[in-house]
Every structure is written in C-alpha cells, then in structure tokens.
N, C-alpha and C positions, 0 to 999 in steps of 0.2 A: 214252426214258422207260420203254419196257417192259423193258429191262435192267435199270433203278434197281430197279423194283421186285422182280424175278425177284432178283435178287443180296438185297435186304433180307428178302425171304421165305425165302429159302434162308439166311442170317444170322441169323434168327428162328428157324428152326424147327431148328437146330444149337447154337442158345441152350436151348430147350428142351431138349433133347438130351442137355445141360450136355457138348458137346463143348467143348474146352480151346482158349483164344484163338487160342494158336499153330497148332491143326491144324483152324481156320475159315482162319486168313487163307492154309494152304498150302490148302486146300479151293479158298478163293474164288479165288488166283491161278490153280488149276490150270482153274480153270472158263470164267475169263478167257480166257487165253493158248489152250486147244481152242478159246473161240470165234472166236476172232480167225483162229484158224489152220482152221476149216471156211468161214468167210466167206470167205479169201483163195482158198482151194479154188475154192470156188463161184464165186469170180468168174473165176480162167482157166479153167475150161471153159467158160465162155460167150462 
C-alpha cells in the first residue's frame, strides 16, 4: 500500500514538473527495479 502511494506522489509531482510521459515511466521503472533489487540485497545478508 505504501508503494502505491510513494510511486503516485512521485507520478504527481513529475506531472507538475511537466516532465514528459516517456521519461516518468523510464523514472518509475528505474525506481522500481533499485527497489526490488535493495530488498533482494537486504534479504541475503540476513
């Protein structure tokens, strides 16, 4: 739930921006795929 929101507000506030569709959704992917890839982090060293 707290993802949905953090990606919508960061979506908004790049609208505002008037950043260009195409270089939100390479934004949003890249934001994505780091977080995916610190969580995986985070999980083998524990």
């Amino acid at each position: 739930m707290l993802s949905a929101v953090f990606v919508t507000t960061l979506s908004n506030g790049m609208d505002l921006l008037q950043v260009s569709g195409y270089v939100q959704q390479n934004i949003l992917g890249c934001v994505i795929v780091a977080a995916i890839f610190v969580d995986r982090v985070r999980l083998t060293r524990t």
